[in-house]
C-alpha positions in Angstrom: 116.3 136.4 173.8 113.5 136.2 171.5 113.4 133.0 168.8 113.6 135.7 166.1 117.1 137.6 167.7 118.3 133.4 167.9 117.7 132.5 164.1 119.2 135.8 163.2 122.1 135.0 165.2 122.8 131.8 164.2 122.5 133.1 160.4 125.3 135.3 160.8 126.7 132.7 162.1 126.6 130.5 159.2 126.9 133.1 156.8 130.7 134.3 158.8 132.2 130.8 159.1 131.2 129.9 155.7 132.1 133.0 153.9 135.6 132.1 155.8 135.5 128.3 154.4 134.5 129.7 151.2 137.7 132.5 150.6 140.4 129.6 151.7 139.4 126.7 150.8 141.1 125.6 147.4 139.0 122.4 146.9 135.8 123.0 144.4 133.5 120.5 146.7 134.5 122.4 149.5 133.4 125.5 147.8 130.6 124.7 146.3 129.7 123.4 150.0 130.8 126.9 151.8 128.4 128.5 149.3 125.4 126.3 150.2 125.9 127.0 154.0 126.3 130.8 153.0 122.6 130.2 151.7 120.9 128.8 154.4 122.4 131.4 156.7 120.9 134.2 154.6 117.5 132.4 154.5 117.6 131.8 158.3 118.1 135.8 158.5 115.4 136.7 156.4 113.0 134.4 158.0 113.8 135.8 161.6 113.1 139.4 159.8 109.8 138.3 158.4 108.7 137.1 161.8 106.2 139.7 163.9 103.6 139.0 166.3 100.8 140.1 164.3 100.1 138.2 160.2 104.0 137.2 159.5 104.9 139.1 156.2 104.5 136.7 153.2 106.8 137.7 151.1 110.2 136.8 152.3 109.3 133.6 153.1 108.2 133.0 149.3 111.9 134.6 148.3 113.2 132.2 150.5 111.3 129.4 149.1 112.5 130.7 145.3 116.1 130.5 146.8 116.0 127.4 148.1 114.8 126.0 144.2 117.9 128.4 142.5 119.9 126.8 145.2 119.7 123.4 144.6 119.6 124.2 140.7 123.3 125.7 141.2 124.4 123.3 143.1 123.7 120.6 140.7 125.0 123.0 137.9 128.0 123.4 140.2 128.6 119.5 141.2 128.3 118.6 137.3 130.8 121.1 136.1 133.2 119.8 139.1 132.6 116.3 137.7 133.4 117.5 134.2 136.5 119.6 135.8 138.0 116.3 137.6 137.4 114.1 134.1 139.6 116.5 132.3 142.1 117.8 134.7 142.3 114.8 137.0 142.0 116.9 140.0 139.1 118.8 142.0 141.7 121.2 143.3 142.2 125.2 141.5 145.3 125.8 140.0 147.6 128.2 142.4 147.6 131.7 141.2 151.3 133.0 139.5 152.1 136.1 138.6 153.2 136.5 135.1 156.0 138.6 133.6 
């Protein structure tokens, strides 16, 4: 296998088992982690598609480097709203859903 076929692997990977974490997991942190992890995987996929033998393409990387700055910005947008959210409410947890009627 080629290191390209490997990185794209392991991003779908990532991207599968944190996608899962992300849907069941009721705890913001745990969240707000699933949806970092989900990042990386989909920057470790388009890096193993930029790669070629010949000049690597330029242009994903530099979208993976501008995802990697909106990332962390999020995430610190995220972690200070959770902060806020366990201030108010006590808890880190979401509320179970209920049907109304």
């Amino acid at each position: 296998m080629t290191t390209p076929i490997v990185y794209a692997s392991a991003g779908v990977a990532m991207l599968c088992i944190a996608l899962f974490g992300f849907l069941t997991a009721r705890h913001v942190l745990r969240r707000i982690l699933a949806l970092n992890i989900v990042g990386s995987g989909v920057f470790m996929m388009l890096v193993a598609l930029a790669a070629r033998p010949d000049p690597p393409d330029p242009i994903p990387h530099a979208l993976v480097m501008t995802g990697i700055v909106v990332g962390v910005c999020v995430t610190a947008l995220a972690l200070a709203l959770l902060r806020r959210m366990f201030a108010d409410e006590g808890s880190a947890r979401l509320p179970e859903d209920r049907e109304f009627g």
